[in-house]
TORKOLVEX-676515 format. One record per residue (C-alpha): x, y, z; residue in one letter; residue number from 1. Coordinates in nm, 4 decimals. Each point is the difference from the previous one (the first is absolute). Layout:
N
+----------+----------+----------+------+-----+
:        x :        y :        z : type : seq :
+----------+----------+----------+------+-----+
:        X :        Y :        Z :    A : NUM :
...
+----------+----------+----------+------+-----+
***
This chain:
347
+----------+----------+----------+------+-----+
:        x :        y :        z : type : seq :
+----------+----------+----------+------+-----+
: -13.6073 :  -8.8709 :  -4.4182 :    X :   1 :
:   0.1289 :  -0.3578 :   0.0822 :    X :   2 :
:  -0.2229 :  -0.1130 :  -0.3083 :    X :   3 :
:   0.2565 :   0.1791 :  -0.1826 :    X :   4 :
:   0.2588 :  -0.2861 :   0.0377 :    X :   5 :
:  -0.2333 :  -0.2425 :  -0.1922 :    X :   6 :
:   0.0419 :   0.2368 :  -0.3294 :    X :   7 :
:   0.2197 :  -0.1800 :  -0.2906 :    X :   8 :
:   0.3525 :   0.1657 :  -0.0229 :    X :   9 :
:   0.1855 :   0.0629 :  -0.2877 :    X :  10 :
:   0.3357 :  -0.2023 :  -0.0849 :    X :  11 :
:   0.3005 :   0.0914 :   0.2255 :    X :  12 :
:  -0.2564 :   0.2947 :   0.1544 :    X :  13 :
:   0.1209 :  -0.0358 :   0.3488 :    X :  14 :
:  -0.2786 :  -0.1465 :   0.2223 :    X :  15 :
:   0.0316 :   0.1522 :   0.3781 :    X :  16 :
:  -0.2361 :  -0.2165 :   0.1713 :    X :  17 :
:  -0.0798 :  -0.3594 :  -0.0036 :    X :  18 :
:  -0.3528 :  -0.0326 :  -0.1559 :    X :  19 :
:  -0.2846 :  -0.1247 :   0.2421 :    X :  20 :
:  -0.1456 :  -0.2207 :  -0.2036 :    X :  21 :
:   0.1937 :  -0.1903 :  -0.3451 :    X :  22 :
:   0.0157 :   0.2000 :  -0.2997 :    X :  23 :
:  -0.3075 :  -0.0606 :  -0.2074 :    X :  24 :
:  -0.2767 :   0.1405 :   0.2331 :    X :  25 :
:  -0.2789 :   0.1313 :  -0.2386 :    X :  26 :
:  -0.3106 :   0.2518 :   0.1562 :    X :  27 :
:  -0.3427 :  -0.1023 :  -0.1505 :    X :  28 :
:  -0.3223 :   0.2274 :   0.0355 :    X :  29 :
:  -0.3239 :  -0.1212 :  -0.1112 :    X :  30 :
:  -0.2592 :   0.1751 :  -0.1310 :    X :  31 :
:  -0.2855 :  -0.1662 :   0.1978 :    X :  32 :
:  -0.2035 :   0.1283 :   0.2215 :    X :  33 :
:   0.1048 :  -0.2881 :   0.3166 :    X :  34 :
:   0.3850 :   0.1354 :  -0.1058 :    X :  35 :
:  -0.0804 :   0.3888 :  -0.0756 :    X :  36 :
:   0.2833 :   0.2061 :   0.1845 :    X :  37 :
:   0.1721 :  -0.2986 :   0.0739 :    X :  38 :
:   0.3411 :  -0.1092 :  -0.1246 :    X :  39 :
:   0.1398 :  -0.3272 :   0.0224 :    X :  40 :
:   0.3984 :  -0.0808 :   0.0119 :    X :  41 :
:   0.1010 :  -0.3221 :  -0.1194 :    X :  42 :
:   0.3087 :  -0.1060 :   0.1249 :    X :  43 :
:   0.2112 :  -0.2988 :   0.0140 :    X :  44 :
:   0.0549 :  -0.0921 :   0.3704 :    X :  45 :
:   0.3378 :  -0.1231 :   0.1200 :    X :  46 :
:  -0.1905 :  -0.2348 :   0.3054 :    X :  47 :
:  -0.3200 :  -0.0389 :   0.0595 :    X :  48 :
:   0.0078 :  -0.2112 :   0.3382 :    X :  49 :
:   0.0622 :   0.2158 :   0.2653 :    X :  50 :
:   0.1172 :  -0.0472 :   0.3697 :    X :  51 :
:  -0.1818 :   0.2440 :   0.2046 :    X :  52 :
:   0.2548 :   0.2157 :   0.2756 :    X :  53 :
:  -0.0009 :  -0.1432 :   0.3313 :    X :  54 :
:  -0.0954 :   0.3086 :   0.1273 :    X :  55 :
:  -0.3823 :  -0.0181 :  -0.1632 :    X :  56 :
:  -0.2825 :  -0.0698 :   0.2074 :    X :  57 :
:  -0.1430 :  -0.2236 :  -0.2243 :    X :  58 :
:  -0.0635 :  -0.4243 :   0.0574 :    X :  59 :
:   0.1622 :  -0.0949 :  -0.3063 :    X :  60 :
:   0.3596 :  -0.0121 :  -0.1263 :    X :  61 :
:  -0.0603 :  -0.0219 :  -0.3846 :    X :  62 :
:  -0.1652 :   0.2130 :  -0.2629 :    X :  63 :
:  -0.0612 :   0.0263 :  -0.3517 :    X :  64 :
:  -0.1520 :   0.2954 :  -0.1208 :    X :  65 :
:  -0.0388 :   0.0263 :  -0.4201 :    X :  66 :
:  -0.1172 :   0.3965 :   0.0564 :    X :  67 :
:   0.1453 :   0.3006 :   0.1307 :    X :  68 :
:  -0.2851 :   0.3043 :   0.0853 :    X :  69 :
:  -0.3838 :  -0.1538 :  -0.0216 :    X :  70 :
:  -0.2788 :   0.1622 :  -0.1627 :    X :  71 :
:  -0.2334 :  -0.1303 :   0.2577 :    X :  72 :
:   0.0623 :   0.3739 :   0.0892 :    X :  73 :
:  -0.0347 :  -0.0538 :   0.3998 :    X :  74 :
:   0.0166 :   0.3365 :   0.1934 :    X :  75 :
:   0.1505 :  -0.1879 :   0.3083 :    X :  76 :
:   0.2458 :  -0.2517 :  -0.1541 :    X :  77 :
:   0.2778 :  -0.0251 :   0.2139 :    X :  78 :
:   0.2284 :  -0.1253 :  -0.3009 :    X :  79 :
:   0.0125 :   0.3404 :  -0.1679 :    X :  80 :
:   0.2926 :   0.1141 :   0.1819 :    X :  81 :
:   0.1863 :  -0.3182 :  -0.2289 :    X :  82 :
:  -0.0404 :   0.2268 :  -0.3015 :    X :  83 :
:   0.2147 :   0.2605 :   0.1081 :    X :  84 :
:   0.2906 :  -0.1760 :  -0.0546 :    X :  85 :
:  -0.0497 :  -0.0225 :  -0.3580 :    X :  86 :
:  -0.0175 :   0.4098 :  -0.0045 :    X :  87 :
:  -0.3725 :  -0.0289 :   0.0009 :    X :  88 :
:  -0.2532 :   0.2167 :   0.2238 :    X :  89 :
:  -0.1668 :  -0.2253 :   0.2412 :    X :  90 :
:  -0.3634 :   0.1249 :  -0.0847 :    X :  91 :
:  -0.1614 :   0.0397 :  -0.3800 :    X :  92 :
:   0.3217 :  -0.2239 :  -0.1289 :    X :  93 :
:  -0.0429 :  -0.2513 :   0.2406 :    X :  94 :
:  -0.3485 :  -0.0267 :  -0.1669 :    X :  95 :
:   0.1233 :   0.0675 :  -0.4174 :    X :  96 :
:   0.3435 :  -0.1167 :   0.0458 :    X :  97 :
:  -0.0171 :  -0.3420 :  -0.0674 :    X :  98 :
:   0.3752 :  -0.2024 :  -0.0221 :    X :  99 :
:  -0.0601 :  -0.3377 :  -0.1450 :    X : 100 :
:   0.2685 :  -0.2977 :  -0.0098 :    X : 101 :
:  -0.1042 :  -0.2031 :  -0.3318 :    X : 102 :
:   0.2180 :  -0.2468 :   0.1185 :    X : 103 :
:  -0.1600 :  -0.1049 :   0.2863 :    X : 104 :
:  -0.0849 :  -0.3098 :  -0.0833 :    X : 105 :
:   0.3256 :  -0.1330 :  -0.1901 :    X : 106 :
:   0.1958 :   0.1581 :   0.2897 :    X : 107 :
:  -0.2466 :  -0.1994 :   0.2843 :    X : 108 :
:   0.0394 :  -0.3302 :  -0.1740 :    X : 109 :
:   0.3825 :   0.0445 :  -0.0085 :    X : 110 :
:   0.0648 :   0.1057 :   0.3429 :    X : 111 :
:  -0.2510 :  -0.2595 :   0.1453 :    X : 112 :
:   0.2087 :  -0.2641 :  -0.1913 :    X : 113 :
:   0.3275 :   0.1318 :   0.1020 :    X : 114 :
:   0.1703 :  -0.3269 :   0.2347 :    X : 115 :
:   0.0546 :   0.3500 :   0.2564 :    X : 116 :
:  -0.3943 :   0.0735 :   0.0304 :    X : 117 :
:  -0.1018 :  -0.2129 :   0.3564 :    X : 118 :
:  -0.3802 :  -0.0023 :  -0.1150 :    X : 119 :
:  -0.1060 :   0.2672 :   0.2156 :    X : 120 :
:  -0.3515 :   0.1224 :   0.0277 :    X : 121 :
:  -0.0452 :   0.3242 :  -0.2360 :    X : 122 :
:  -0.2284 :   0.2688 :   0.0690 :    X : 123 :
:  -0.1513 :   0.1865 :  -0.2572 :    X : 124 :
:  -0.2226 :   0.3281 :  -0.0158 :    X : 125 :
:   0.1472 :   0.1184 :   0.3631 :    X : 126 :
:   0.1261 :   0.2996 :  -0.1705 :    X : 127 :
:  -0.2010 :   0.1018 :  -0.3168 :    X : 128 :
:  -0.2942 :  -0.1832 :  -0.1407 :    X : 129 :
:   0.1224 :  -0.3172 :  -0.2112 :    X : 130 :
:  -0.3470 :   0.0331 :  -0.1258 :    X : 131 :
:  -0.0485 :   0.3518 :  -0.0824 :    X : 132 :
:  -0.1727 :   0.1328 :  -0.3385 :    X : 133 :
:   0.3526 :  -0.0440 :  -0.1852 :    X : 134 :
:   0.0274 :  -0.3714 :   0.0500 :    X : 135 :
:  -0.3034 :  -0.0378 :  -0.2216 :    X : 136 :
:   0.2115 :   0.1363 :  -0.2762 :    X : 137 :
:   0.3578 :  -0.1028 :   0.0715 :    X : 138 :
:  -0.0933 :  -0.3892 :   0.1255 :    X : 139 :
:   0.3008 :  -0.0624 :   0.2228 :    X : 140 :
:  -0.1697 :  -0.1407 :   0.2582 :    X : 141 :
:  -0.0810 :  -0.3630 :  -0.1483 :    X : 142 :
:   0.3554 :  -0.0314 :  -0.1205 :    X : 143 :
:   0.0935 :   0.0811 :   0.3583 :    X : 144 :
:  -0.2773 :  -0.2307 :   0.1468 :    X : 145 :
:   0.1185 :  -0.3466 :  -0.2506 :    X : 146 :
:   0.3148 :   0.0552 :   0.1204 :    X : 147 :
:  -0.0284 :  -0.0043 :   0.3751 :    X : 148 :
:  -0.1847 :  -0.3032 :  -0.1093 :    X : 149 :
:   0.1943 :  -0.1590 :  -0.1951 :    X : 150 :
:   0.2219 :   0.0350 :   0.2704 :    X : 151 :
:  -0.2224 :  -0.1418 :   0.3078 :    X : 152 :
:   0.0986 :   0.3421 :   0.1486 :    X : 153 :
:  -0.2793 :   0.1309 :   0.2885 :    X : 154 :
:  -0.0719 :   0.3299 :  -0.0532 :    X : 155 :
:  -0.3330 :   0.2810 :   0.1519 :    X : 156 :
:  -0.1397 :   0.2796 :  -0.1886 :    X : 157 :
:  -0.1957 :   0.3497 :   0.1481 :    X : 158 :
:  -0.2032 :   0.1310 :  -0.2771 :    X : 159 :
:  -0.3079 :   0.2836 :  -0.0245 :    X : 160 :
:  -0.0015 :  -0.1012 :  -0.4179 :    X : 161 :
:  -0.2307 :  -0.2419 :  -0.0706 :    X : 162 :
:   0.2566 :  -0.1132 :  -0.3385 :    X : 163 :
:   0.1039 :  -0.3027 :   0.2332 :    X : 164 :
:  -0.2733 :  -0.1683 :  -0.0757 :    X : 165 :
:   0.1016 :   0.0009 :  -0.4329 :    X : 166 :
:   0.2654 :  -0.2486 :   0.1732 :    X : 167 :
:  -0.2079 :  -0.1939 :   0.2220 :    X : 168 :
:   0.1290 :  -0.3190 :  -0.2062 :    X : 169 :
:   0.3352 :   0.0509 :   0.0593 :    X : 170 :
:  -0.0322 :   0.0989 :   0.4206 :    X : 171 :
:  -0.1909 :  -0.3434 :   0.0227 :    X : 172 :
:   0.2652 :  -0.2048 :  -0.1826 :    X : 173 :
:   0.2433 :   0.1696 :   0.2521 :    X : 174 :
:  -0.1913 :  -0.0738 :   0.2929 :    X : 175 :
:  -0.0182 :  -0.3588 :  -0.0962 :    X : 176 :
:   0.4304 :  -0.0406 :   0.0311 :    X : 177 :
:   0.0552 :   0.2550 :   0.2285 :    X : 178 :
:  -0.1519 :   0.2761 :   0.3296 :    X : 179 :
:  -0.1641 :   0.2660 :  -0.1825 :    X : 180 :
:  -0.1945 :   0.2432 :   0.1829 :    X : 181 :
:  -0.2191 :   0.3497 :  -0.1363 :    X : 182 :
:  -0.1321 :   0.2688 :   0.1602 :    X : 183 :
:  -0.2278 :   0.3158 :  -0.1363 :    X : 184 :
:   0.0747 :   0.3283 :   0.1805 :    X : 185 :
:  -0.3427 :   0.1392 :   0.0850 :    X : 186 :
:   0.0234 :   0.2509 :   0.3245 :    X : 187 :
:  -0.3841 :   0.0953 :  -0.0651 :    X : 188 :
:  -0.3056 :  -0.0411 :  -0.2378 :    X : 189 :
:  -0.0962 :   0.4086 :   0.0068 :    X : 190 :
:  -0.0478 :   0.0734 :  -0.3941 :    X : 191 :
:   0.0437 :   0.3911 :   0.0600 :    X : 192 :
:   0.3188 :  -0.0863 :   0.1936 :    X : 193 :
:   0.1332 :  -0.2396 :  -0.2662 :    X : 194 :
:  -0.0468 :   0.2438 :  -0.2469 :    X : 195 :
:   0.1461 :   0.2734 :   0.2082 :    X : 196 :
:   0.3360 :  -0.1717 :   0.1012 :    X : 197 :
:   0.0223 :  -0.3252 :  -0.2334 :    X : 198 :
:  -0.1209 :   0.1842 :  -0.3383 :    X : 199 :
:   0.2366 :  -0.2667 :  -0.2230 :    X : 200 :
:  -0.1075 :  -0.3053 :   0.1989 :    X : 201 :
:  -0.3351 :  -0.2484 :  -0.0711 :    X : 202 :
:  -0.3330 :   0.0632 :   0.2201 :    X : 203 :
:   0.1057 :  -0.1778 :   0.3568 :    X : 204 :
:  -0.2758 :  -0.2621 :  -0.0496 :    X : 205 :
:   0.1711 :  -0.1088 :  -0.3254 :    X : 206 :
:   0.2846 :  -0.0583 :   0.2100 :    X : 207 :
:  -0.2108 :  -0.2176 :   0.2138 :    X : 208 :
:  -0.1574 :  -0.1504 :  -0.2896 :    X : 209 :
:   0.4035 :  -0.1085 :  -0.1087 :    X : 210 :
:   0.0477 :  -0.1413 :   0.3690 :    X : 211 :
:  -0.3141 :  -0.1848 :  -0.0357 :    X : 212 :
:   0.0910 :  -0.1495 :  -0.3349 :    X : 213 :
:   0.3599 :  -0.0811 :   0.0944 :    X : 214 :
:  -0.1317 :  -0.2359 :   0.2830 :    X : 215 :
:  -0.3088 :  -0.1796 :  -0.2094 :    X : 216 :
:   0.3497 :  -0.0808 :  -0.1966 :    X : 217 :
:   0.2269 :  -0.1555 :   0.2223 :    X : 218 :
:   0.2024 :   0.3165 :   0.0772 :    X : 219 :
:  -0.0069 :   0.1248 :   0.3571 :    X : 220 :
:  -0.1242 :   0.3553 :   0.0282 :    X : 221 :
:  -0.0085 :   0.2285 :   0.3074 :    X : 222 :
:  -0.0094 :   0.3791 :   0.0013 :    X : 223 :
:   0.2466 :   0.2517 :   0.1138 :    X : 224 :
:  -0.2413 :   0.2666 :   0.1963 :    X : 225 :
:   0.2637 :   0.3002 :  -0.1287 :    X : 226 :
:   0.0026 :   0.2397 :   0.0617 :    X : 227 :
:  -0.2829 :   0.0894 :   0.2810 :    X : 228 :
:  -0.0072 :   0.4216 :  -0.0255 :    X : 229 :
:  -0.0611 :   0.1475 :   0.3516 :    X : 230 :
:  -0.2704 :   0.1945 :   0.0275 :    X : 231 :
:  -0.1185 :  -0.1147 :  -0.3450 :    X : 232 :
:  -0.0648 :  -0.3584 :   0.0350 :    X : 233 :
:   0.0311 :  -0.1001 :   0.2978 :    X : 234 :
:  -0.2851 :   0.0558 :   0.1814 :    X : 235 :
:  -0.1703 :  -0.3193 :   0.1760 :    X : 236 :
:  -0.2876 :   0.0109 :  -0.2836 :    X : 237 :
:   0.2411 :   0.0060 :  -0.2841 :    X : 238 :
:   0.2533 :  -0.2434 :   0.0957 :    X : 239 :
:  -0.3004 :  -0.2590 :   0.0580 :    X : 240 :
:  -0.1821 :   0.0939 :  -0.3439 :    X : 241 :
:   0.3738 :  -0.0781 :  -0.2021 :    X : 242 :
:   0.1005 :  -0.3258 :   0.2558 :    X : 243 :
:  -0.3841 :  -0.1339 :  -0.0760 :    X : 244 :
:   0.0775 :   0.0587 :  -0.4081 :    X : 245 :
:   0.3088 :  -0.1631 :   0.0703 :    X : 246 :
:  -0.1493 :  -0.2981 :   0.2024 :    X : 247 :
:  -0.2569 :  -0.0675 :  -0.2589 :    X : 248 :
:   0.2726 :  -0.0081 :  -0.3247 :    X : 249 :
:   0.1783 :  -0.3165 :   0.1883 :    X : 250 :
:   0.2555 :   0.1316 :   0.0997 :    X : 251 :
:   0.2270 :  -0.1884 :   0.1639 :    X : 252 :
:   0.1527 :   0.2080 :   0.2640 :    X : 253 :
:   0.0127 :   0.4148 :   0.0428 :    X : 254 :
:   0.2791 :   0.1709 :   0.1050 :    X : 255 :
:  -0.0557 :   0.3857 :   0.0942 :    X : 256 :
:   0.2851 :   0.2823 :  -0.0553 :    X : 257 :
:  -0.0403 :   0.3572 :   0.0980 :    X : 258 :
:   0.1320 :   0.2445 :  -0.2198 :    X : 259 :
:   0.3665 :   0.0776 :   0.0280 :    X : 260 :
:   0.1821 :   0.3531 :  -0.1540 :    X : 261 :
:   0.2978 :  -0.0292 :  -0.0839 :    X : 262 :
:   0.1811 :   0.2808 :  -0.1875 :    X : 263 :
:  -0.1279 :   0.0437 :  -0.3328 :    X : 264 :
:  -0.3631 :  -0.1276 :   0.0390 :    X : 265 :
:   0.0271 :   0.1840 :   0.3146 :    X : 266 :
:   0.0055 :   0.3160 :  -0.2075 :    X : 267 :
:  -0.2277 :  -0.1053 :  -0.2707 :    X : 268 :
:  -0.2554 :  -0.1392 :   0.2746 :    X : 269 :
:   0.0000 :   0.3262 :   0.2343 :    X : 270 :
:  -0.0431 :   0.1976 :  -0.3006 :    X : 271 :
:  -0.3310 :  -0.2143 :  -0.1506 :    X : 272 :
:  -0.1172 :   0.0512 :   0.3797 :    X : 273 :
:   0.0492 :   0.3626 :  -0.0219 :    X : 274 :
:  -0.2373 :   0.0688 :  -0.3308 :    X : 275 :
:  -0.2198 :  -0.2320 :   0.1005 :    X : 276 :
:  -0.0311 :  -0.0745 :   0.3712 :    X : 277 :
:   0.1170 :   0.3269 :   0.1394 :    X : 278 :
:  -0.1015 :  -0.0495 :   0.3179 :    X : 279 :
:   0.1872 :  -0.3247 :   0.0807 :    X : 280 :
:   0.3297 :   0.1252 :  -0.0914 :    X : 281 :
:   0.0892 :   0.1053 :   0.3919 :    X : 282 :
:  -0.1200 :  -0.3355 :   0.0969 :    X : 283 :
:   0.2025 :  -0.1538 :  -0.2061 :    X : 284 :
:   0.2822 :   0.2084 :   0.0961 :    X : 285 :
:  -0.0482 :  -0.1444 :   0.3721 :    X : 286 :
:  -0.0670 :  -0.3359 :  -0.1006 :    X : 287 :
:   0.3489 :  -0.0598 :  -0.2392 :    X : 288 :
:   0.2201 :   0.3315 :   0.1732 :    X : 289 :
:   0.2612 :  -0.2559 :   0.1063 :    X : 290 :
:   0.0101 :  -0.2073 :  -0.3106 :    X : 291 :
:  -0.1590 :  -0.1608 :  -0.2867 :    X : 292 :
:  -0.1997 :  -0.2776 :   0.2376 :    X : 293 :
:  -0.2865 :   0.0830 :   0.2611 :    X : 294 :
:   0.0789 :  -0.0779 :   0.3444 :    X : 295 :
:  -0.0482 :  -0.3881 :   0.1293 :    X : 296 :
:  -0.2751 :   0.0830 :   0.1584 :    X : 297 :
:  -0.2235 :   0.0729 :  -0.2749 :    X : 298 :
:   0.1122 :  -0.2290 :  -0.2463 :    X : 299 :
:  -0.0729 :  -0.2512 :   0.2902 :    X : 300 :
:  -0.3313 :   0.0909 :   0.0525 :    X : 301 :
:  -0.0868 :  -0.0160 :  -0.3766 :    X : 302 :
:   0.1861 :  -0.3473 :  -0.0489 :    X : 303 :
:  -0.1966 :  -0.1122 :   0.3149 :    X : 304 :
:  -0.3538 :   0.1378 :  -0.1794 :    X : 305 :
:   0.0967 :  -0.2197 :  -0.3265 :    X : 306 :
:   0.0375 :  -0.2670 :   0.1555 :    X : 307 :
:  -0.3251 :  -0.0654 :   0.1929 :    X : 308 :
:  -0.1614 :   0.1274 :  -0.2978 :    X : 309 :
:   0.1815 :  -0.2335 :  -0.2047 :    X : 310 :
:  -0.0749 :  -0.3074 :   0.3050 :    X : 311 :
:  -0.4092 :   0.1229 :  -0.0196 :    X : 312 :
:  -0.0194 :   0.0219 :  -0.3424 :    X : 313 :
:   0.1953 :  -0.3292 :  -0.1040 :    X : 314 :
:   0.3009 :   0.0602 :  -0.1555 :    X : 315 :
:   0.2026 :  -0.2562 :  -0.0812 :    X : 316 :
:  -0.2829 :  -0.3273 :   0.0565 :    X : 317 :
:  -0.0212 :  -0.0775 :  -0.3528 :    X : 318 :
:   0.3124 :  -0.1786 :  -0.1396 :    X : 319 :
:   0.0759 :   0.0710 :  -0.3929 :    X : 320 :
:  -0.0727 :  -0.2674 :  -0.2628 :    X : 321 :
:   0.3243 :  -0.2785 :  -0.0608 :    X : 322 :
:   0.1806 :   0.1395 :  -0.2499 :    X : 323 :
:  -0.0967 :  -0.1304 :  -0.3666 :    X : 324 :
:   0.1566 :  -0.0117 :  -0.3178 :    X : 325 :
:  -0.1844 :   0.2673 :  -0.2645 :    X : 326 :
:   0.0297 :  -0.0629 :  -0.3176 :    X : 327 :
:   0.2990 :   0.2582 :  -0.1579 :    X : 328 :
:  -0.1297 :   0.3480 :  -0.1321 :    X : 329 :
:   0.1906 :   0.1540 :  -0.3359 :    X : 330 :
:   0.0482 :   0.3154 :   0.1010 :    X : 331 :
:  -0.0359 :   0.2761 :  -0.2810 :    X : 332 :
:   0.3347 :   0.0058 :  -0.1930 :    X : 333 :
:   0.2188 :   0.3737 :   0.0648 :    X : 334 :
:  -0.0337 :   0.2528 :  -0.2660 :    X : 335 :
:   0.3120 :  -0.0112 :  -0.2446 :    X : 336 :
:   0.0427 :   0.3337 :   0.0394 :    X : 337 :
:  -0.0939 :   0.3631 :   0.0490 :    X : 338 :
:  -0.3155 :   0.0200 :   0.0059 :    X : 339 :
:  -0.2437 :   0.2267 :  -0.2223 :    X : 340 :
:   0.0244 :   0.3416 :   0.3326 :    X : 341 :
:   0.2755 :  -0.0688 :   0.1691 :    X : 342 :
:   0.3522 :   0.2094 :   0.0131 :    X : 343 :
:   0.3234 :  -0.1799 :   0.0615 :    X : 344 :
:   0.2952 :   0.1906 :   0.0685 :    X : 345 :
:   0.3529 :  -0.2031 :   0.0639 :    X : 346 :
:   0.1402 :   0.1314 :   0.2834 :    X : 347 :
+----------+----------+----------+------+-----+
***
């Protein structure tokens, strides 16, 4: 396992790979029930800025992401495939897997000062959730966000957590020196769904509540409509039920996405389908047998749906608030150590 090369090495032993990660890298498992069957590797990043390949389809050219795996535990995510190249499976580890770089912060601060660093916008949360469960106990995020500050640096965040709001403070400051821009990933509002396929992620409308709140402050909020599941949500009647919840949080703009499978969710996805929606597995067969996207037509036709739904019910009228200043939380201080539960192990 390439885990393996993270494990301490006695003196002279010879050491026949370069480690992934520094030496130091501890695993942490906590005996609570948000972290039960979850364990968390702590690891000292080399870079935390990231240029994304050329070759991505993506609109952005820089990333940081402080996690590695998310325990939002999405059957569809199309970054589970990323795992795999730390000798992970790309299902249940994607999910309990969790690699996190406790350096974030002091690495972000250092690279965005570096005389190299041309100020670029940064994208966060476009691979894993910088807002999932585990930033509520490892806090890397408003190190992160004071730092891209500090540094007048524009940056966007995609969330489904509604933690970004513990550092609504710090996004306003930001957005009064520099472009900062949020969205909350909500593809629909069906509870039985969420809980189906989004088991580790808040209730939809919480989401919504978090784009609503985000805007009252001074932060602009729109929603990524991601993914839209043929067959399961997109029917006329429930693409105008989640663009009307979307309207009425203030959002201020929608953008739809139908899902893509690419290899590892692909697998993951089809199998979900299988145990539970039997009799859309040949349909989905037809729909993605030449790849992980659905033809142009279809994705057309939904993107066309959104947005007259979006034009009738209003999306994007209302403006969000001018940013203000907010008078500075203390967050909680870190616990000094192990806590009272948990198991570390130095790897």
């Amino acid at each position: 396992m390439r885990w393996d090369n993270l494990r301490l090495t006695a003196a002279g032993a010879a050491d026949p790979a370069p480690p992934l990660f520094a030496r130091g890298a501890v695993a942490r498992t906590f005996d609570t029930p948000e972290f039960q069957g979850m364990t968390f590797y702590e690891i000292r990043a080399r870079s935390i800025v990231n240029r994304v390949p050329a070759a991505s389809r993506v609109p952005f050219e820089y990333t940081i992401n402080p996690y590695r795996g998310c325990g939002h535990r999405c059957v569809y995510c199309f970054a589970r495939k990323t795992h795999e190249y730390l000798d992970f499976d790309s299902g249940a580890d994607f999910d309990t897997q969790i690699v996190v770089k406790v350096n974030a912060a002091e690495l972000a601060r250092e690279e965005l000062a570096s005389p190299r660093w041309g100020g670029h916008p940064v994208t966060m949360g476009s691979n894993v959730d910088c807002y999932q469960r585990a930033e509520g106990r490892y806090r890397l995020m408003p190190g992160i966000l004071a730092a891209l500050r500090d540094a007048a640096n524009p940056f966007s965040i995609l969330t489904k957590g509604t933690l970004i709001l513990r550092d609504l403070d710090l996004l306003a400051e930001a957005a009064e020196v520099s472009e900062v821009s949020t969205a909350v990933s909500v593809g629909f509002v069906d509870p039985g769904l969420w809980r189906a396929v989004e088991a580790g992620a808040p209730d939809p409308r919480r989401r919504l509540e978090v784009c609503r709140t985000l805007n009252d402050n001074g932060v602009a909020c729109g929603v990524l409509m991601a993914p839209v599941l043929p067959y399961l949500t997109d029917s006329p009647a429930q693409l105008e039920r989640t663009v009307k919840e979307i309207a009425e949080a203030g959002a201020t703009h929608v953008t739809p996405i139908v899902l893509h499978l690419r290899p590892g969710a692909r697998e993951w996805w089809l199998r979900w389908l299988a145990r539970e929606h039997p009799r859309l597995v040949p349909r989905y067969l037809e729909l993605y047998g030449r790849g992980a996207y659905t033809p142009e037509p279809y994705q057309r036709r939904v993107a066309a749906r959104v947005r007259e739904l979006a034009e009738r019910f209003g999306v994007g009228r209302s403006t969000p608030a001018r940013p203000r200043r907010l008078p500075p939380r203390r967050l909680p201080p870190g616990p000094p150590g192990p806590p009272a539960g948990e198991q570390l192990r130095l790897l």
